[in-house]
C-alpha positions in Angstrom: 127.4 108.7 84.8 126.6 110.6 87.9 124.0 108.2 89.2 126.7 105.6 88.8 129.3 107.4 90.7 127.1 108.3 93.2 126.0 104.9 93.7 129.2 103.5 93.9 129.7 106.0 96.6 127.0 104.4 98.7 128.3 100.9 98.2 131.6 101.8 99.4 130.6 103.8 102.3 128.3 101.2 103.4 130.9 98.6 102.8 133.1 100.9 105.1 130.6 101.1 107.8 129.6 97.6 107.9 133.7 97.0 108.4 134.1 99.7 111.3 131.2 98.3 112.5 132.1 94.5 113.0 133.0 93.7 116.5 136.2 91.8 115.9 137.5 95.1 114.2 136.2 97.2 117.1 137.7 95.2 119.6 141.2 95.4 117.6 140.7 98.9 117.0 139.5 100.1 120.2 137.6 102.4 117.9 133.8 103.6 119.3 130.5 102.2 117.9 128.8 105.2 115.7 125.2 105.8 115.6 124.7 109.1 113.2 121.8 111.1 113.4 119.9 113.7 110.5 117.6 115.7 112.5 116.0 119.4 112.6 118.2 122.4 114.0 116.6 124.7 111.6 113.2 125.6 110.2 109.7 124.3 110.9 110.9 121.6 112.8 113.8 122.8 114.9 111.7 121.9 118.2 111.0 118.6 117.5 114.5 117.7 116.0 115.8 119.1 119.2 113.9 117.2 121.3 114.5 113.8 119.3 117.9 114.3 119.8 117.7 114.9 123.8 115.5 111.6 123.4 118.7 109.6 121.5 121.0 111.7 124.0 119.5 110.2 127.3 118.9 106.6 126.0 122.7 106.7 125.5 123.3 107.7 128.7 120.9 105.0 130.3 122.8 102.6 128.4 126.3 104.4 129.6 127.1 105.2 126.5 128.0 101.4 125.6 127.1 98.7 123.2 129.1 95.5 122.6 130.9 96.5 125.5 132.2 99.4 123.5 132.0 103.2 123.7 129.2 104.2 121.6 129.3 108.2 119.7 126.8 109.8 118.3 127.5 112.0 115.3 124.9 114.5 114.5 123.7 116.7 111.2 120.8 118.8 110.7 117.6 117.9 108.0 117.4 121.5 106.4 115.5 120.0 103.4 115.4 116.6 101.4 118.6 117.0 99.5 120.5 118.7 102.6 118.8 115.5 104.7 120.5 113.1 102.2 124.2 114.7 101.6 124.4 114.8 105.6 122.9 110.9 105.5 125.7 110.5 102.9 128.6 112.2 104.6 127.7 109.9 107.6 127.9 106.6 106.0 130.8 107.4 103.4 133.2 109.5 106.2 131.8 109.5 110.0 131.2 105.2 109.1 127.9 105.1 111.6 126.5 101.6 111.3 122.9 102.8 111.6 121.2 106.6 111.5 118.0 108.0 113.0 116.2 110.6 111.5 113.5 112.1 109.8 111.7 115.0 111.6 109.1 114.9 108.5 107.9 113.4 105.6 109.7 115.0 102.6 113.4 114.5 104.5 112.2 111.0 106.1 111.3 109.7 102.4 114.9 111.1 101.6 116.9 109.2 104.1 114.8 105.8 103.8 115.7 106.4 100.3 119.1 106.7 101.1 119.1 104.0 103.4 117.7 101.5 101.5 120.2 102.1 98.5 123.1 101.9 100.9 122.0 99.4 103.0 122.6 100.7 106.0 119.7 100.3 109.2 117.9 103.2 109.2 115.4 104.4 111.8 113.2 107.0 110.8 112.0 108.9 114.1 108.9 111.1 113.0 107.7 111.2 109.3 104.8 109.7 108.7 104.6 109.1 105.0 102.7 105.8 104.1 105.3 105.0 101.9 107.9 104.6 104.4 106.9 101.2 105.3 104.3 101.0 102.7 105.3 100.1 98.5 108.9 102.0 99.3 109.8 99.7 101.9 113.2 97.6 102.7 114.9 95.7 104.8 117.1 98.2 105.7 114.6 101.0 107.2 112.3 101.2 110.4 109.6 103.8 111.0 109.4 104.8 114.8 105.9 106.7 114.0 102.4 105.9 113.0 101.4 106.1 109.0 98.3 108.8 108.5 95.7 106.3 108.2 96.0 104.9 111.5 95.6 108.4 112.8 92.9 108.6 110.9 91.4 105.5 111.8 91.8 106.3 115.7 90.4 110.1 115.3 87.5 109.0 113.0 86.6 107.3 116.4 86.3 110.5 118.2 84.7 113.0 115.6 82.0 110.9 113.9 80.0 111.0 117.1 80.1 114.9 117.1 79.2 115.8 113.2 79.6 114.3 110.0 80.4 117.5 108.0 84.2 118.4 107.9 86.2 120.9 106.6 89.8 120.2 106.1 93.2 122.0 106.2 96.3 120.1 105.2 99.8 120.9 104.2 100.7 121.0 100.5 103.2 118.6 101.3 103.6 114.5 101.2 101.9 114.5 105.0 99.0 116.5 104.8 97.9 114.7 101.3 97.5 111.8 102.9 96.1 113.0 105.9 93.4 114.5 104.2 92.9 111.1 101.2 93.0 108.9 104.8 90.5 111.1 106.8 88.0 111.9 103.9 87.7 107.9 103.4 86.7 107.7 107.6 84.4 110.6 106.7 83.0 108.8 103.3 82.6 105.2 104.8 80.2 106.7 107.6 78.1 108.9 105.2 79.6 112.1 105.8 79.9 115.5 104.1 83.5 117.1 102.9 82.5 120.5 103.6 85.5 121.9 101.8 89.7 121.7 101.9 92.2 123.9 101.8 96.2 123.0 101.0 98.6 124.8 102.9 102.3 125.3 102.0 105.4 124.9 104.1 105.9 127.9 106.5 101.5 129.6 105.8 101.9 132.4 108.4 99.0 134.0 107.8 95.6 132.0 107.9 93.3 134.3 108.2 91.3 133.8 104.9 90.7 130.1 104.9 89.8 130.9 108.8 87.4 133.0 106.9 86.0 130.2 104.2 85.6 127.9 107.4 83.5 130.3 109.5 81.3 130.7 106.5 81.4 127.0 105.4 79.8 126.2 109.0 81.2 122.9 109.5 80.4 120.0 112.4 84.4 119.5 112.7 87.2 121.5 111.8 90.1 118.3 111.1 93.8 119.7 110.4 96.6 117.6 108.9 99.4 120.0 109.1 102.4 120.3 111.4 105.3 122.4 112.9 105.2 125.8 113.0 102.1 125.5 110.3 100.1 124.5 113.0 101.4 126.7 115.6 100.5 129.5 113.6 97.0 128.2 112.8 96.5 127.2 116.3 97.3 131.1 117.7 95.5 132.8 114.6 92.0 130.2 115.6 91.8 131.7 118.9 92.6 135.0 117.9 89.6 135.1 115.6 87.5 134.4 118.6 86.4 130.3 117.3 87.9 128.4 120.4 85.0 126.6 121.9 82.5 127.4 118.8 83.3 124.8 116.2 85.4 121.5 117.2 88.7 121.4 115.6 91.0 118.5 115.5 94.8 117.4 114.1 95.3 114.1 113.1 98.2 114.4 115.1 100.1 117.2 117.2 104.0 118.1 118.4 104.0 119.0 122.0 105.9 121.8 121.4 103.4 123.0 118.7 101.2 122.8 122.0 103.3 124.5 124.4 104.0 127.4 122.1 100.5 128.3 122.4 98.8 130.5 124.9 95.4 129.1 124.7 95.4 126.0 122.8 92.2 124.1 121.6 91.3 120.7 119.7 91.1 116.8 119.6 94.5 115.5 118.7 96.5 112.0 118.2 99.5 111.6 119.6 102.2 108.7 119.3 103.2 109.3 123.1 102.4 111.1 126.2 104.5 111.8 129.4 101.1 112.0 131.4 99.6 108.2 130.2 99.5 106.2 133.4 100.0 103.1 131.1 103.2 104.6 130.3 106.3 102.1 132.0 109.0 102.4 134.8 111.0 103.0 131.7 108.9 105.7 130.2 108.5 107.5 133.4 112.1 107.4 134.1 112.5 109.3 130.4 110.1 111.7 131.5 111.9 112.2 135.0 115.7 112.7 132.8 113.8 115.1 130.4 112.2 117.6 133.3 116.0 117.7 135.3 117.2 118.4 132.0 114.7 120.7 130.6 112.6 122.0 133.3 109.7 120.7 131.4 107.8 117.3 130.7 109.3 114.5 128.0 107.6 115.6 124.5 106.6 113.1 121.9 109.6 113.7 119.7 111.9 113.4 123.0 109.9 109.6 123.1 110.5 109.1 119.6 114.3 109.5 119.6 114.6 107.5 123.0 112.5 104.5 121.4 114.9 104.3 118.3 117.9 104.3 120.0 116.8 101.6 122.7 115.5 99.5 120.0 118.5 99.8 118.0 121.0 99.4 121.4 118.8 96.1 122.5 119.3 94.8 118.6 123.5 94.8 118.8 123.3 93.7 121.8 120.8 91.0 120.9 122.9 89.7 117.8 126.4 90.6 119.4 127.2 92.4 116.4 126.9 95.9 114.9 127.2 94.8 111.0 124.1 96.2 108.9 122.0 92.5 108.3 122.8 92.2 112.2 121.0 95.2 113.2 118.0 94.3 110.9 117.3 90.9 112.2 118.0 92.6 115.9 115.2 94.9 115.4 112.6 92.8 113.9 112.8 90.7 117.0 113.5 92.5 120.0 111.4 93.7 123.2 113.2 95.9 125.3 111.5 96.3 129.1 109.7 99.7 129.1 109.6 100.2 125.6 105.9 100.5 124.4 106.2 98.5 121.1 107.9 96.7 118.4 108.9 97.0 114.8 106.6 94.8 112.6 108.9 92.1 110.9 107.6 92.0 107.7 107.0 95.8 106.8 109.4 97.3 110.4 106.9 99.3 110.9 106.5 100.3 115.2 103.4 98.9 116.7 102.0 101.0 119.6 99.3 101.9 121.4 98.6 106.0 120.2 96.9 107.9 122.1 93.8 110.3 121.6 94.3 113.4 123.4 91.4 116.2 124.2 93.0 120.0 125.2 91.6 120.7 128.8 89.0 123.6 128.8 90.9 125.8 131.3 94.7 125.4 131.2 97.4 126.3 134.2 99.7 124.9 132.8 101.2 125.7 129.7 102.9 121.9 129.5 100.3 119.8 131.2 97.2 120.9 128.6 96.2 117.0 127.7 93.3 114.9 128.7 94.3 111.3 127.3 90.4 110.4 126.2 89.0 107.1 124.8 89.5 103.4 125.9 93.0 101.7 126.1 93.4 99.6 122.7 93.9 95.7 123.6 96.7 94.3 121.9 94.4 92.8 119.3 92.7 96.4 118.6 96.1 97.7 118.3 97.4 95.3 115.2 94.1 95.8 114.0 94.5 99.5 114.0 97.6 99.4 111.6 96.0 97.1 109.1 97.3 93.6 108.1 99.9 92.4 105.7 97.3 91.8 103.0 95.9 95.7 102.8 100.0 97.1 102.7 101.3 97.8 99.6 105.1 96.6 101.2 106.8 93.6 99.5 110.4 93.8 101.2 112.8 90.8 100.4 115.6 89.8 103.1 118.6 91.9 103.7 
């Protein structure tokens, strides 16, 4: 009985939000377009949720705060966990009536909101999380995924590494992420003869690393490879250099925050990234983020800044595109459009983003404490690129039509 109330909660509010939502209502009501948000204030991922935010905040204003011709408002809630992620993603659709929410700062709240927005059926954009599932066998019409899935992380850091050493130890979160980080990294590892030289699991909010620092020394690996994130990794990072192994035995994260960087004092490793302010591929557009970020900040445009400024010019060029903010609108809007500057697109048939990533290598001095990236390896064609995150036949993602 409470599954049936609570999905007859969902209908309604989605129902509600799909009827705020339609222009003819807006124009009658005068009422603004609301995009709602579910993103980190609190916990390991307070930096980046901040900094997604600031991203959604300035695409706004870019836009002057207009879709459709309307005012549009951004109402935003914080991802303290998965169930807090979903009762905020709840209270958006069934009171605030947003016709679309961006969120997901990680995979265990991003699964939750997909979740959510699936079964309400209401566009949802998830930022950061990189769960395979996302746009994998849990996908639907109804959800996009802004970031890359592990494996092609994996598949792009594989590159760099296997040259150096074929024996690998890994340290992963305990968590959805660092799972698959460490199933898609072994299989690089495996398929060019390598060696796991041992792996350690992690849980949310490790502090104190100094044993498994300990099994790693001893385990005398080619390559240590990391798969965990936030302030796991910050911690890590600071407790490596403390134990005098920056410069002795390569380490590398399938992916890194830039504010896990810029915590640091004396950073090390190889590291993919989904964006970075100092690519000189990067647009007018991208470069014009970067430029709002540092008068706003004081500091460069972070990844997660990118990530909230790419969903919320995707989904602005989508209403625009179909002239209408009603949910099966926004979904055929963002399978098809290209906004200038924007370094992508969502994959119709599993809306996953397609990107170029980029492979990052820590400089060996640093004098800057924001400016610590070398962008290394060749730029992708677009061919590589598609090829990089696989084809429709190796996805497990069988969406129907919204």
């Amino acid at each position: 009985m409470r599954d049936f109330h609570r999905r007859h909660l969902l209908r309604a509010g989605a129902a509600g939000a799909a009827a705020l939502c339609a222009p003819s209502l807006l124009l009658a009501q005068g009422a603004p377009l609301k995009i709602g948000s579910v993103l980190a204030r609190q916990g390991p991922f307070a930096l980046q949720g901040e900094a997604a935010t600031l991203g959604i905040k300035i695409a706004l204003e870019q836009a002057g705060h207009k879709a459709l011709g309307r005012p549009v408002e951004l109402v935003a809630y914080d991802e303290p966990n998965p169930l807090g992620a979903q009762q905020n993603m709840q209270k958006l659709i069934q009171e605030d009536k947003v016709c679309c929410v961006i969120g997901g700062s990680n995979s265990a709240t991003g699964l939750a909101l997909a979740s959510t927005g699936a079964q309400a059926k209401v566009p949802t954009i998830i930022s950061a999380a990189l769960a395979r599932e996302i746009t994998g066998k849990n996908c639907s019409p109804y959800v996009f995924r802004v970031n890359a899935p592990p494996q092609v992380y994996a598949r792009l850091l594989a590159r760099q590494l296997l040259p150096i050493g074929k024996k690998w130890y890994f340290l992963v979160g305990a968590y959805a992420y660092g799972q698959e980080a460490y199933q898609m990294l072994k299989g690089e590892l495996v398929a060019a003869g390598g060696t796991d030289a041992g792996m350690d699991a992690a849980a949310v909010g490790t502090t104190d690393f100094s044993s498994i620092i300990l099994k790693i020394r001893q385990a005398r690996p080619d390559v240590i490879v990391l798969g965990i994130a936030g302030t796991d990794l910050t911690s890590f990072l600071k407790q490596y250099d403390e134990f005098g192994l920056r410069g002795k035995i390569p380490l590398a994260s399938l992916t890194v925050g830039d504010e896990e960087l810029w915590a640091q004092s004396n950073p090390t490793g190889t590291m993919g990234k989904f964006w970075h302010f100092g690519n000189t591929a990067n647009s007018a557009q991208e470069k014009s983020l970067d430029a709002a970020v540092r008068k706003a900040t004081g500091h460069p445009a972070s990844q997660s800044t990118a990530q909230g400024w790419v969903a919320t010019r995707m989904l602005l060029a989508a209403i625009e595109k179909e002239k209408s903010a009603e949910p099966a609108a926004i979904v055929r809007g963002l399978e098809s459009v290209r906004p200038d500057g924007v370094p992508g697109y969502f994959r119709a048939w599993d809306h996953q983003f397609i990107t170029p990533l980029v492979m990052s290598q820590v400089r060996e001095k640093i004098t800057d404490k924001y400016d610590v990236l070398d962008i290394v390896g060749k730029p992708m064609s677009p061919a590589e690129v598609d090829a990089m995150f696989g084809t429709k036949q190796e996805s497990q993602c069988a969406m129907g039509s919204a």
